[in-house]
Structure formats: structure tokens, C-alpha cells
VEXTORPA-106840 format. One record per atom (N, C-alpha, C): residue number from 1; atom name; x, y, z. Coordinates in Angstrom, 3 decimals. Example, Ala and Ser with C-alpha at 12.3 -4.5 7.8 and 13.67 -1.06 7.14 Angstrom:
BEGIN
 num atomo        X        Y        Z
   1     N   13.190   -5.690    7.800
   1    CA   12.300   -4.500    7.800
   1     C   13.200   -3.300    7.800
   2     N   12.850   -2.250    7.080
   2    CA   13.670   -1.060    7.140
   2     C   12.900    0.030    7.870
This chain:
BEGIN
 num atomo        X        Y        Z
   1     N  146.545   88.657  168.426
   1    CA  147.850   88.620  167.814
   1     C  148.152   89.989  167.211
   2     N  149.281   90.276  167.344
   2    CA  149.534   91.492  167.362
   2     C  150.852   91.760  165.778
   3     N  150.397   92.942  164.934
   3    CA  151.670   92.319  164.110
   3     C  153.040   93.299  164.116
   4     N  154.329   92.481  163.802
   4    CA  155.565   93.106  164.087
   4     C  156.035   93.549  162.833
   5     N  157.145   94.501  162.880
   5    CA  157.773   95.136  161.650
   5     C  158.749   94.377  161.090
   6     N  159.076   94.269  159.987
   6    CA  160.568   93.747  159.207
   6     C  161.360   95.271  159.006
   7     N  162.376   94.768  158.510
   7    CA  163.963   95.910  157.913
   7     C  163.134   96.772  157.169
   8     N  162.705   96.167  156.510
   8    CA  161.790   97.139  154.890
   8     C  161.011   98.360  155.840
   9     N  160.200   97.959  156.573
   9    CA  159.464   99.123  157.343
   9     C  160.250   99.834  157.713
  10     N  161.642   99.656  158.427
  10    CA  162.212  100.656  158.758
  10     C  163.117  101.885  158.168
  11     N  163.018  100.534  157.077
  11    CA  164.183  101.302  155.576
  11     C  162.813  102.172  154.937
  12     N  161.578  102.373  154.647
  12    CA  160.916  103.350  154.362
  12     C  160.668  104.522  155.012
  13     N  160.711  104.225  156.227
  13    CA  160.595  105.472  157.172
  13     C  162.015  106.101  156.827
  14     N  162.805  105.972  157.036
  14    CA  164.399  106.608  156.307
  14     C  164.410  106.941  155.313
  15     N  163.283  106.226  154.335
  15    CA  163.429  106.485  152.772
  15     C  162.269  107.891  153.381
  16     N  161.264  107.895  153.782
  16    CA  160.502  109.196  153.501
  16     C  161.129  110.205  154.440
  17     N  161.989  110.419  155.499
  17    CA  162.637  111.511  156.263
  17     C  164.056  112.072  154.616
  18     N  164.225  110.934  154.279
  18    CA  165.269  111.274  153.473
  18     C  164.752  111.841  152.525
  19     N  163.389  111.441  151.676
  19    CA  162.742  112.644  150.523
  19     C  162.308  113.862  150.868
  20     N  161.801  113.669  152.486
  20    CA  161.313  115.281  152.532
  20     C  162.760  116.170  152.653
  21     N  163.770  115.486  153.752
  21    CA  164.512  116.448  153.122
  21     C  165.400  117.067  152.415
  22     N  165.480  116.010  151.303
  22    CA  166.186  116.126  149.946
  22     C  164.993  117.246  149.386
  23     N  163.900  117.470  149.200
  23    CA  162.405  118.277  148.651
  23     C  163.037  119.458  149.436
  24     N  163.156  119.477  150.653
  24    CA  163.166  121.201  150.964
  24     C  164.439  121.259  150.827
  25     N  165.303  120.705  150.492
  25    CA  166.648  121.191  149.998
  25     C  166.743  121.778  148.580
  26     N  166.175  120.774  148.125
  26    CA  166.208  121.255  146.310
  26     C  165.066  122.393  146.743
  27     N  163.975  122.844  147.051
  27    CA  162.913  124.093  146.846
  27     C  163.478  125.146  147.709
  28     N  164.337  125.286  148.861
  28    CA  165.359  125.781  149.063
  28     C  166.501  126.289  147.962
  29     N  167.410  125.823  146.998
  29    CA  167.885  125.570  146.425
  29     C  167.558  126.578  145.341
  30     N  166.360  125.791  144.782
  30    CA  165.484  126.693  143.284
  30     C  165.114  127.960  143.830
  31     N  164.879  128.152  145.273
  31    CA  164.358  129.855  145.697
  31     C  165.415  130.602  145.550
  32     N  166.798  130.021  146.108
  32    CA  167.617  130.823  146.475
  32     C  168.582  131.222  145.136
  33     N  168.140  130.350  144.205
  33    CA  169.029  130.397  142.971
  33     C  168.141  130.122  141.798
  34     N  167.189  130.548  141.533
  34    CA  166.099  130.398  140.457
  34     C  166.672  130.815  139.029
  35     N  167.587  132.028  139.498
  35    CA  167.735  132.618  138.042
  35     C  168.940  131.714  136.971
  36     N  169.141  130.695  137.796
  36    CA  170.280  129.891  136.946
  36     C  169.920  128.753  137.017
  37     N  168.733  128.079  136.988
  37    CA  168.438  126.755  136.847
  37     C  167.022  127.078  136.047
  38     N  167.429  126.395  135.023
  38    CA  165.998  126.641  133.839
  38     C  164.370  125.720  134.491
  39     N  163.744  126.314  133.880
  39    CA  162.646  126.147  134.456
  39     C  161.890  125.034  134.160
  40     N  162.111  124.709  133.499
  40    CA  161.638  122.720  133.307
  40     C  162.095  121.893  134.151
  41     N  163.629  122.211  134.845
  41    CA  164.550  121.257  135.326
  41     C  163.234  121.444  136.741
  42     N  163.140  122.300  137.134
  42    CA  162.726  122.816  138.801
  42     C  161.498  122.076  138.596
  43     N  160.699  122.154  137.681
  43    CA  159.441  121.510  137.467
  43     C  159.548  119.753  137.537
  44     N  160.606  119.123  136.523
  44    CA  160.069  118.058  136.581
  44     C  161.035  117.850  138.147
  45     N  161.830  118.291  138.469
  45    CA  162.442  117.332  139.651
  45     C  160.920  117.629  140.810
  46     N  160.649  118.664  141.403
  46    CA  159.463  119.101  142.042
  46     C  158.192  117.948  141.855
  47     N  158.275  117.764  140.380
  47    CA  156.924  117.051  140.503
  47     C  157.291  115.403  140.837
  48     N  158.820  115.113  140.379
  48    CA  159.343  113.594  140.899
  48     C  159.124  113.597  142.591
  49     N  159.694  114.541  143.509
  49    CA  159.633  114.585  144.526
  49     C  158.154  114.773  144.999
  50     N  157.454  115.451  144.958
  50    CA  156.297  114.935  145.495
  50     C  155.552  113.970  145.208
  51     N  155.478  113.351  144.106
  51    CA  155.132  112.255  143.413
  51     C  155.565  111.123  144.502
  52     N  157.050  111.029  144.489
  52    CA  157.422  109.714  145.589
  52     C  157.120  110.072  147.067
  53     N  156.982  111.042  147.328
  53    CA  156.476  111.335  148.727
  53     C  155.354  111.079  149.165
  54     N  154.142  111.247  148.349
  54    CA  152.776  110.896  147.992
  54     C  152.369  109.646  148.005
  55     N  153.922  108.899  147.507
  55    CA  153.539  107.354  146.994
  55     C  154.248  106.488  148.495
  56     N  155.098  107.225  148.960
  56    CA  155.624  106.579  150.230
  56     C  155.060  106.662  151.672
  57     N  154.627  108.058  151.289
  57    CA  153.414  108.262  152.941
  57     C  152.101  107.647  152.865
  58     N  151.586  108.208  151.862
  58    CA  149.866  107.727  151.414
  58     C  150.001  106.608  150.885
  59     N  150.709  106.199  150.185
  59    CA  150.950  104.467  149.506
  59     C  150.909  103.276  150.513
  60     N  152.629  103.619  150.585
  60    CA  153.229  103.015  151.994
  60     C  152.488  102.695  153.305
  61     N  153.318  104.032  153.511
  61    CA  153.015  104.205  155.232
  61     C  151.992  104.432  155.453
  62     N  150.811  104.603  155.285
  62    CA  149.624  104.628  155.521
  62     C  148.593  103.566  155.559
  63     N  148.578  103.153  154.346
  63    CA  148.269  101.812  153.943
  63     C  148.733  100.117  154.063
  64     N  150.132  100.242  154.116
  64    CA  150.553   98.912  153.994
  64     C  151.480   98.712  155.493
  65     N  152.182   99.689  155.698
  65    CA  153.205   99.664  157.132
  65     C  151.959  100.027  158.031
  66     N  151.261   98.944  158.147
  66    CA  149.906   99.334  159.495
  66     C  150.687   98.014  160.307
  67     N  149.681   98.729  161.262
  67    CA  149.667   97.757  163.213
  67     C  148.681   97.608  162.982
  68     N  148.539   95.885  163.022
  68    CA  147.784   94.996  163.068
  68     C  147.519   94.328  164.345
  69     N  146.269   94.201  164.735
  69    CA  146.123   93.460  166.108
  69     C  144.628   92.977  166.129
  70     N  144.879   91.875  166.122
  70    CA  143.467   90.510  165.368
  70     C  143.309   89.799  166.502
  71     N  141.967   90.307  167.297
  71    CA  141.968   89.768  168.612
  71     C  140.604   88.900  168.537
  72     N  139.235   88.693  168.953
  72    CA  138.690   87.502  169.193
  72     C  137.635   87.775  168.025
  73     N  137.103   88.252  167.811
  73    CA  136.541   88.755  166.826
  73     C  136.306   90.253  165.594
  74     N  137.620   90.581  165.759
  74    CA  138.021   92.490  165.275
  74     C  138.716   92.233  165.076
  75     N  139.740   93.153  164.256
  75    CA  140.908   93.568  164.030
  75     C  140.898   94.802  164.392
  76     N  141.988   95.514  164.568
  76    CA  142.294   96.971  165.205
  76     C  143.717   97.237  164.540
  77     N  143.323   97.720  163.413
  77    CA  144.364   98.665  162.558
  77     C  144.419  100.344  162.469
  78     N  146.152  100.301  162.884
  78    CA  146.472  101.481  162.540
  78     C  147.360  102.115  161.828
  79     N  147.599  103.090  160.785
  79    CA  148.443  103.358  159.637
  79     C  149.447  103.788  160.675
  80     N  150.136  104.227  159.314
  80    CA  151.395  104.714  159.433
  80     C  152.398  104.199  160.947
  81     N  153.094  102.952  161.028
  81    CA  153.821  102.535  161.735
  81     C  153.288  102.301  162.939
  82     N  151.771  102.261  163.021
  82    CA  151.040  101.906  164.518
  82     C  151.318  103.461  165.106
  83     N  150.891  104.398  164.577
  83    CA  150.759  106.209  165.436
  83     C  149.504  106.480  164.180
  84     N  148.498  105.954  164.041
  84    CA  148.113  106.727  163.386
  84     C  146.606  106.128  163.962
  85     N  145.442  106.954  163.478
  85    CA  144.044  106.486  164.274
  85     C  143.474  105.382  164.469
  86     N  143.436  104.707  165.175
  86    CA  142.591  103.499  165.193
  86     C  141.788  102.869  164.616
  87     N  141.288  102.116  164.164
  87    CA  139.999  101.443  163.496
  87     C  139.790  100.308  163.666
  88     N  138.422   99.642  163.915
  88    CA  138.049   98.613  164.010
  88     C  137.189   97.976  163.034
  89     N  138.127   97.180  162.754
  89    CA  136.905   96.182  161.743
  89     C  136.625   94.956  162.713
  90     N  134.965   94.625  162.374
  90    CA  134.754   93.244  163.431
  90     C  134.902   92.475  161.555
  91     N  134.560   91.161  162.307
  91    CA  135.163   89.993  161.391
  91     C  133.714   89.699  160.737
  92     N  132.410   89.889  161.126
  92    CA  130.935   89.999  160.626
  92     C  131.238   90.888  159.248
  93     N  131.379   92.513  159.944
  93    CA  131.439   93.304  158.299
  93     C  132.308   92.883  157.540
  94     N  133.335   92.241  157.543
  94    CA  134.505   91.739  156.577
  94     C  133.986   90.699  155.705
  95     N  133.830   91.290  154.196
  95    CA  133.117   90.263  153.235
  95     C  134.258   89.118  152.885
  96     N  135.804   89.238  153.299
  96    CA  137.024   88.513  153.412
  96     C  138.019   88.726  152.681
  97     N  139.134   87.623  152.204
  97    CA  140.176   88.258  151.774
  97     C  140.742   87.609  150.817
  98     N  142.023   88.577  150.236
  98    CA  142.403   88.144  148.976
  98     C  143.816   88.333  149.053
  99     N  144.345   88.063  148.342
  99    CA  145.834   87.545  148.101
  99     C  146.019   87.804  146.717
 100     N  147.780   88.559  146.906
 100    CA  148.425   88.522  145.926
 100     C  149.768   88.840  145.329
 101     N  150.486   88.521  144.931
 101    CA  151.848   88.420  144.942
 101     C  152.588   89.643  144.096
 102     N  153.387   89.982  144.706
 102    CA  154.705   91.460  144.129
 102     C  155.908   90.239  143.849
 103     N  156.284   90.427  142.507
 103    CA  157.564   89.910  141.917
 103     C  158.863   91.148  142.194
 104     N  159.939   90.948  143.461
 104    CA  160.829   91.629  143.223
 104     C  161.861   91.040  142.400
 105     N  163.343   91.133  142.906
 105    CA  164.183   91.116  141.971
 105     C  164.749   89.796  141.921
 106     N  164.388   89.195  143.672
 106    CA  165.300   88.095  143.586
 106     C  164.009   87.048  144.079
 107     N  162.871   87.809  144.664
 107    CA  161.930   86.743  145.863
 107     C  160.947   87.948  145.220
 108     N  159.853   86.785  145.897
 108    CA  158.297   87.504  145.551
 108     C  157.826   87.535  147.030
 109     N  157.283   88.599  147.118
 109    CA  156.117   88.997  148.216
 109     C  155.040   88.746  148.337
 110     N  154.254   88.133  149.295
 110    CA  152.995   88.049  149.499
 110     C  152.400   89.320  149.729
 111     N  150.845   89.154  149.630
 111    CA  149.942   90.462  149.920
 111     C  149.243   90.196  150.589
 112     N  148.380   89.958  151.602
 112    CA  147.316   89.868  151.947
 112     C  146.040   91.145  152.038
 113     N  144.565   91.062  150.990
 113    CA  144.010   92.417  151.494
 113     C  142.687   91.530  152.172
 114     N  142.581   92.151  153.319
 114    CA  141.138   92.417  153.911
 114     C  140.348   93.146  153.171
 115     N  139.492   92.678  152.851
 115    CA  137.759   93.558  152.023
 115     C  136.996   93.900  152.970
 116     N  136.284   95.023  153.057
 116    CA  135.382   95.679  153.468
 116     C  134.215   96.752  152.683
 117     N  133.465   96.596  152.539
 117    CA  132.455   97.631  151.924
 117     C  133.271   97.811  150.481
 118     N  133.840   96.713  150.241
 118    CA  133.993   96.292  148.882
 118     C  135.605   97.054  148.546
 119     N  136.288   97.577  149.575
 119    CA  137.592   98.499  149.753
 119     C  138.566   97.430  150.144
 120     N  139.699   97.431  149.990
 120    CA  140.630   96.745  151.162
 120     C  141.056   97.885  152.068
 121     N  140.609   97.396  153.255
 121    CA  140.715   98.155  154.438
 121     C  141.944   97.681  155.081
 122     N  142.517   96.607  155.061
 122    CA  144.021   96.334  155.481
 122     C  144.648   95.571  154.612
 123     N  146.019   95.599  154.048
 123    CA  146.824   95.413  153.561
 123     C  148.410   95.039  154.436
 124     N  148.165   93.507  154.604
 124    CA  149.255   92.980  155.418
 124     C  150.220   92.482  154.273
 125     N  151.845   92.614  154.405
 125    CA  152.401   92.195  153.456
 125     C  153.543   91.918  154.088
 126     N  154.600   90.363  153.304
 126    CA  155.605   89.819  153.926
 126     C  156.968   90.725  153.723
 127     N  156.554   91.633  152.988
 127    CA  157.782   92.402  153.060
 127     C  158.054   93.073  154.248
 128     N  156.778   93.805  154.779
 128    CA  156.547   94.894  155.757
 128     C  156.327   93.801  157.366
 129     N  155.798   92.802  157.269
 129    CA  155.048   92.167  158.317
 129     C  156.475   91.239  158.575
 130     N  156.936   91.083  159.726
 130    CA  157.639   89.689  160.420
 130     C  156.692   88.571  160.860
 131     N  155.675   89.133  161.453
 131    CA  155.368   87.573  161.367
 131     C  153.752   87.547  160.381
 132     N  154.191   87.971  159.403
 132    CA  153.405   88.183  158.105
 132     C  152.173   86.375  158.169
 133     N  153.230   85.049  157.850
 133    CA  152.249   83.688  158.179
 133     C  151.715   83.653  159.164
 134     N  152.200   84.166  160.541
 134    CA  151.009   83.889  161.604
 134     C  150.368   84.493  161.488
 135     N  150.073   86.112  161.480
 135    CA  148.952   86.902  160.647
 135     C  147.764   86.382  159.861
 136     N  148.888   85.546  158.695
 136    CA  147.489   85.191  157.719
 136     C  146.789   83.766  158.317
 137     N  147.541   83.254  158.997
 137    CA  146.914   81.765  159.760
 137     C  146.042   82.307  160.522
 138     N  146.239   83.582  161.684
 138    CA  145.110   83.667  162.106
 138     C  143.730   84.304  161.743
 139     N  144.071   84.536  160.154
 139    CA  142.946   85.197  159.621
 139     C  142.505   84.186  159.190
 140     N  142.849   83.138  158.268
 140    CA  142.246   82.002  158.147
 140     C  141.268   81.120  158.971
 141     N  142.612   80.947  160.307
 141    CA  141.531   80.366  160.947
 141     C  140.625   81.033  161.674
 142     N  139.839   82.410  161.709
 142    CA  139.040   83.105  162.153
 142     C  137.533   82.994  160.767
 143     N  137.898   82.043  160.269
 143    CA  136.582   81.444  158.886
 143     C  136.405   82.706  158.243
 144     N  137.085   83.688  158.291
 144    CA  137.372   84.623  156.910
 144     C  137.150   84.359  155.750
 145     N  136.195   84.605  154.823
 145    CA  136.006   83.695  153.735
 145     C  137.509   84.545  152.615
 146     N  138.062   83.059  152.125
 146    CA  138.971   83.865  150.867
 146     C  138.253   83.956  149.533
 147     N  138.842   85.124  149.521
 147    CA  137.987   85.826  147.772
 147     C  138.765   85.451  146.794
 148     N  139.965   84.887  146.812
 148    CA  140.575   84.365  145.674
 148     C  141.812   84.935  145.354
 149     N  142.586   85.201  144.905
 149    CA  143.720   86.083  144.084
 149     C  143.834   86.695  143.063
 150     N  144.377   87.856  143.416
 150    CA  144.439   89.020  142.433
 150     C  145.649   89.296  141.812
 151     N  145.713   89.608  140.397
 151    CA  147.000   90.065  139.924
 151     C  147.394   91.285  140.708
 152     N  148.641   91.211  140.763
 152    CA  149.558   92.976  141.443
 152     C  149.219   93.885  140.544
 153     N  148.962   94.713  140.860
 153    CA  149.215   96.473  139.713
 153     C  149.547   97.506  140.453
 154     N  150.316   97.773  139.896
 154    CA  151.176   99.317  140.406
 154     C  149.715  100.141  140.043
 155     N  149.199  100.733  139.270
 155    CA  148.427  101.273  138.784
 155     C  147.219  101.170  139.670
 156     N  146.390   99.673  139.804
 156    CA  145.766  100.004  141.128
 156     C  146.265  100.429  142.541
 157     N  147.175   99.907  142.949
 157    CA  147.920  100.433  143.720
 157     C  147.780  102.100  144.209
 158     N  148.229  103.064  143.010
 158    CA  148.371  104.033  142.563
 158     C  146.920  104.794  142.861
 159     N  145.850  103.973  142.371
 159    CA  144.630  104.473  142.655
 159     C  144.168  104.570  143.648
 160     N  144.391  103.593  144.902
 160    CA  144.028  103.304  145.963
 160     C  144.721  104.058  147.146
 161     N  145.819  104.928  146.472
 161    CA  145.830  105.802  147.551
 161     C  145.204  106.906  148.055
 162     N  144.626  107.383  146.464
 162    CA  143.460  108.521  146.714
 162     C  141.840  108.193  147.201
 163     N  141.146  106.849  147.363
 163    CA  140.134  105.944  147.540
 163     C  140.591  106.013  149.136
């Protein structure tokens, strides 16, 4: 089983073409006109912009907008929108998985993480995933042991992009 994209995946990829080049516009911008924009302003916008860029490629797209494909005993994940390197986890090394929910504004999101060597090595989620339940049905029924549920944190989150 192979997994498909929702709107959200596609609306991030737009969201990160649109920060990088809003970033070389404004550092463009501050080169070409430094002497009239005070120097705090250039700093904190600089450090907002790479900050969300950081958090949308390496966060995101790397981590959570993966191609998923859960075949008889493996999975075969790849970041960033299914173009990015391959990997195989068999379903033996997978100590199993955990679950956990993002409160947005109007609906909550599921999470699903795969554990590995004590990491989550994939991160399937109903925002990003269309067919996000058949996904987790067939991880279930592949005797995946579940590890239980975890509170959300931005903050781990945050950590786990540099891990």
C-alpha cells in the first residue's frame, strides 16, 4: 500500500517556494539598501525567515510529507514529497507505534509515529496523508505492536528536526 497526498502537502510546498523567495527578496533588499533599514529590523526578519524555512523543509517536508509504501513485510519511506532517498525499515526492527493528536482550529489531526532504534523514523499524518486510515489499518494489521499515545509538542517537534 502505497501512501497519497492531501491539499495541505501541496499548500506547503507553495508555502516553502514562497519563503525562499520572499528570503532572497528581503536579503536582496537589505544588500541593496542597507544604509536605510536599521539593523535589528534586518536581523530579526532574517532570523524569522530562516527559522520557518528550517521548520518547513527539515520539519515538514522531510519528515512528515514522506512516501509511504508498506509492502509484505517493510516499509519504504521517502522524505520530502517521495524525491528524496529511500529507506527501508523491515517490520522485525520496528519496536512499533504511537499515536498522537494536533488540535487545530476547527478539527484535530491524527499522528501516527513508527519507532525505530528508539527514533520515530516515519511520521504519517491525516493532515498530510489521504488515505492516512488505510495506512494506519495496514500497520495495525501487520501486528505492529502499539506503544500507546503521546501528548503533541511543538517543542519536541522542534527537536526532532535536528535528531
Amino acid at each position: 500500500m502505497k501512501s497519497k497526498f492531501m491539499s495541505g502537502a501541496y499548500i506547503l510546498a507553495f508555502l516553502i517556494i514562497l519563503f525562499t523567495l520572499m528570503g532572497i527578496a528581503f536579503l536582496s533588499l537589505f544588500f541593496f539598501f542597507i544604509a536605510n533599514i536599521p539593523v535589528g529590523f534586518i536581523i530579526v526578519v532574517n532570523v524569522f525567515f530562516i527559522f520557518a524555512w528550517i521548520w518547513l523543509v527539515f520539519g515538514e517536508l522531510r519528515t512528515k510529507v514522506v512516501s509511504v509504501d508498506i509492502g509484505y513485510d517493510n516499509f519504504i519511506v521517502k522524505g520530502y514529497f517521495g524525491f528524496g532517498t529511500p529507506k527501508t525499515f523491515y517490520f522485525n526492527d520496528v519496536e512499533g507505534y504511537r499515536t498522537s493528536i494536533l488540535p487545530a482550529s476547527l478539527v484535530v489531526y491524527e499522528y501516527l509515529y513508527v519507532i525505530s532504534g528508539g527514533k520515530k523514523v516515519i511520521k504519517l499524518s491525516q493532515f498530510y496523508h489521504k488515505n492516512y486510515e488505510e495506512l494506519k489499518a495496514a500497520i495495525i494489521g501487520s501486528n505492529i505492536k502499539y506503544l500507546g499515545f503521546e501528548d503533541f509538542s511543538y517543542g519536541r517537534e522542534l527537536k526532532e528536526i535536528f535528531i
